[in-house]
C-alpha positions in Angstrom: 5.8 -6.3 -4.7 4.3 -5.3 -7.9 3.8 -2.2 -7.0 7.4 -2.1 -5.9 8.5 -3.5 -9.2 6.5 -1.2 -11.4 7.2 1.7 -9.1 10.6 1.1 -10.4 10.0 1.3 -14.3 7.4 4.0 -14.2 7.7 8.1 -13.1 4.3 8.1 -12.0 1.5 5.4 -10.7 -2.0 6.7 -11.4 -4.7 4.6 -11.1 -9.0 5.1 -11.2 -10.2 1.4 -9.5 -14.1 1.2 -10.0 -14.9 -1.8 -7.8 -18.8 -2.4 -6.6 -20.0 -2.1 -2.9 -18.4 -4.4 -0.6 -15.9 -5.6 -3.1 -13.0 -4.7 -0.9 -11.8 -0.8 -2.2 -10.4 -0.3 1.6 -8.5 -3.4 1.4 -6.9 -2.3 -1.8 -5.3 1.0 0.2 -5.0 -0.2 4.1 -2.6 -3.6 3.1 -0.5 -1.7 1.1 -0.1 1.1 4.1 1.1 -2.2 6.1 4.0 -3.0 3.4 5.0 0.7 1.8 7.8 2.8 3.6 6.2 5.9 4.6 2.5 6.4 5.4 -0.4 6.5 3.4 -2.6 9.8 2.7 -6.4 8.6 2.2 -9.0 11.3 1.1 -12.3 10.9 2.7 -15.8 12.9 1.9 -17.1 13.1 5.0 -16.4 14.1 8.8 -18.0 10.8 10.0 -17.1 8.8 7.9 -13.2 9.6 8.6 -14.3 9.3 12.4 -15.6 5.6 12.0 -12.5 4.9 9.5 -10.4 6.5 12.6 -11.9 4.1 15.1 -11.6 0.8 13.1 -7.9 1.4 12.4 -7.2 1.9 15.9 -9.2 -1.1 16.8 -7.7 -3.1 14.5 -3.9 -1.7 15.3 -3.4 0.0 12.9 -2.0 3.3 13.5 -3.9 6.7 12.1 -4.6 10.2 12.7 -7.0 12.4 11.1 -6.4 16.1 9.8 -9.4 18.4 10.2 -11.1 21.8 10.3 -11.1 23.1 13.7 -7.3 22.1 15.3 -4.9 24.0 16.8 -1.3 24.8 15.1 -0.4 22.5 18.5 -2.7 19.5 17.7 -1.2 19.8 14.0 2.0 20.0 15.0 1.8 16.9 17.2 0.2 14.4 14.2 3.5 15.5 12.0 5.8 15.1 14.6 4.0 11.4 15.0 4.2 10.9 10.8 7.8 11.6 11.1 8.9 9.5 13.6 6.9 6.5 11.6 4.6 6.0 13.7 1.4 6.6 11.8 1.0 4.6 8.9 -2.5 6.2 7.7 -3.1 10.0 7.5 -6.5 10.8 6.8 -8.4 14.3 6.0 -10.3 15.6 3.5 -10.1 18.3 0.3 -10.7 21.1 2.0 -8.2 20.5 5.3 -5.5 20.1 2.4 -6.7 24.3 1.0 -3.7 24.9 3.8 -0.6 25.9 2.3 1.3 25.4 5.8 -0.3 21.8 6.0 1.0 21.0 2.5 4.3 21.9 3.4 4.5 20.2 6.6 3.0 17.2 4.9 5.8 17.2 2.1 8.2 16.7 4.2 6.5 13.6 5.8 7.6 11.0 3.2 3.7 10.1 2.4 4.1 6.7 -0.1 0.8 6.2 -1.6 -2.8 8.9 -1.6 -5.8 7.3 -1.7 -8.9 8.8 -3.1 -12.1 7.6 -1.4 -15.8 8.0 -2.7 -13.7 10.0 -6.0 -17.2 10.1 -8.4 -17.3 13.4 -5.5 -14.3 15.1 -7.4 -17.1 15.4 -10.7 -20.5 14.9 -8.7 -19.5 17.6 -6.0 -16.8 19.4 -7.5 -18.5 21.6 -9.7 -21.1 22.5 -7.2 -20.6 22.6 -3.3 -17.3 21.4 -2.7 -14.5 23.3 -5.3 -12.1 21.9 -3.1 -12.1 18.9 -4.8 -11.3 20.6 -8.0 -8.2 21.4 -6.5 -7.2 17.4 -5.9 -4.8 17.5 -9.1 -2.3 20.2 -8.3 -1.9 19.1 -4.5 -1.3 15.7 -5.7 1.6 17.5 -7.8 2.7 19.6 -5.3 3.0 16.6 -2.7 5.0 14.8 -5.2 3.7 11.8 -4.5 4.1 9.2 -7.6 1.2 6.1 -6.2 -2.0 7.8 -6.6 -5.5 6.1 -6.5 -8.9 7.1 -6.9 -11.7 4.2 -5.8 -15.0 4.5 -6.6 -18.1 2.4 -6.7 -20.6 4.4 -8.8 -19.2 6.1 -12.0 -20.6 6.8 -15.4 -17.9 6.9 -18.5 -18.4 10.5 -18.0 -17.4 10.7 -14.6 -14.7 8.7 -14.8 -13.4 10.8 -17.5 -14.1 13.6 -15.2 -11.7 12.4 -12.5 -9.3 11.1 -14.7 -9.1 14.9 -16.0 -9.2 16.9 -12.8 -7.1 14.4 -10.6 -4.2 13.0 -13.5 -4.6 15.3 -16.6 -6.5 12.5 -18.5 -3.2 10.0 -18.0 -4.8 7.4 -14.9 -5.1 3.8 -15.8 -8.8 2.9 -15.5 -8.9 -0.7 -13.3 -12.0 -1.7 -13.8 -14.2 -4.9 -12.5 -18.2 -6.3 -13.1 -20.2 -4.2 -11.4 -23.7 -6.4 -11.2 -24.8 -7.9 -8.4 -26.6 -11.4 -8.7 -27.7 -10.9 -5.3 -29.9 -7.2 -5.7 -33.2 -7.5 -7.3 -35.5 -5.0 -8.0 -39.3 -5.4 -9.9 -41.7 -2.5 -10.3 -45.1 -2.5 -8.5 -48.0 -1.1 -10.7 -50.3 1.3 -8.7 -53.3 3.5 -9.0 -53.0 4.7 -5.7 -49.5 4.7 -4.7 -50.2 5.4 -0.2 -52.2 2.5 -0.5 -49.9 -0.1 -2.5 -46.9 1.3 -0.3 -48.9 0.8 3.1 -50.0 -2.7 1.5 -46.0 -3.5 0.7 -45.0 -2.2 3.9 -46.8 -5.1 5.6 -46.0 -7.6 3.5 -41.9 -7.1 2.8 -39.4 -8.3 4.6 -38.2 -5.7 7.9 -36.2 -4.0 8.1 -37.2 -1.9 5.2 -36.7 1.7 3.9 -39.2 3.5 2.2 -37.7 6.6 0.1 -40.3 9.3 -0.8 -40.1 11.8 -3.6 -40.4 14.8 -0.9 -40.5 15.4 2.5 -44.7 16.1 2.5 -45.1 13.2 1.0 -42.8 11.2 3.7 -44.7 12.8 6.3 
């Protein structure tokens, strides 16, 4: 409802949330899909992880398809003809998918209420290297026309949060942001001469299950 209310006394809803792990950021878009007219678009990094997102909404009812690399014009066809009927309340792909000028179109016309920006620290961390797709984020948003936007993140410097803020809203997002420490992560550093032997030593000793990162793959194996 107060989305509704300041939907109503502002042009445009632009919003950078920086919440930590497990602090709820899917809640934040996946209730409001429930109450908004219209379905929601939700940007996702990865293949698998809009796969396991897929498969939890449909477990828990709630209705989704997914927009990918590899379907036919039929297969398309089908998921908009499903958005426009209202029977999909979350759309979900991923920067590259939306490089389609015929899917952008399509997708115009399928009253989407709210676009959701998952993992977004990838629009600076990613955009500027491997995936310029992301870079691209800020015009579809305008050629969409879609006024509730919202990038969610859990790791961001100031300086990647001005980067988003620059590629996705031309510097004009509201920043929501909340108290990122964790009382119940601990770290301490371990002093070592010989670092295979302390590690083998801590290995025993820690709690399982337990990762061990190395700084290369040689010294893994």
């Amino acid at each position: 409802n107060e989305l509704n209310t300041l939907q109503e006394k502002t042009e445009k809803i632009h919003q950078i949330v920086l919440l930590p792990t497990g602090a709820g950021k899917s809640m934040c878009f996946l209730v409001p899909a429930l109450v908004f007219e219209g379905a929601t678009l939700i940007l996702y990094p990865l293949l698998a992880l809009m796969q396991d997102q897929e498969r939890r909404m449909q477990e828990g009812n709630l209705s989704a398809v997914t927009f990918r690399g590899g379907q036919t014009s039929e297969e398309r066809a089908e998921k908009i003809k499903a958005i426009k009927e209202g029977k999909v309340k979350v759309i979900l792909a991923n920067p590259e998918v939306l490089q389609s000028k015929k899917l952008i179109e399509e997708l115009k016309t399928c009253n989407i209420s709210h676009i959701a920006i998952d993992e977004a620290h990838c629009v600076s961390e990613w955009g500027d290297t491997f995936r310029p797709a992301y870079l691209t984020l800020g015009n579809i948003i305008k050629e969409l026309e879609v006024t509730r936007v919202t990038a969610f993140t859990a790791t961001a410097s100031p300086e990647v949060l001005q980067r988003i803020n620059q590629v996705l809203f031309d510097e004009q997002g509201h920043i929501v942001r909340s108290e990122a420490d964790r009382p119940n992560i601990h770290y301490y550093v371990e002093y070592a001469h010989c670092k295979e032997k302390t590690v083998l030593e801590l290995a025993e000793r820690e709690e399982k299950p337990l990762l061990i990162f190395c700084s290369s793959r040689s010294n893994a194996e």
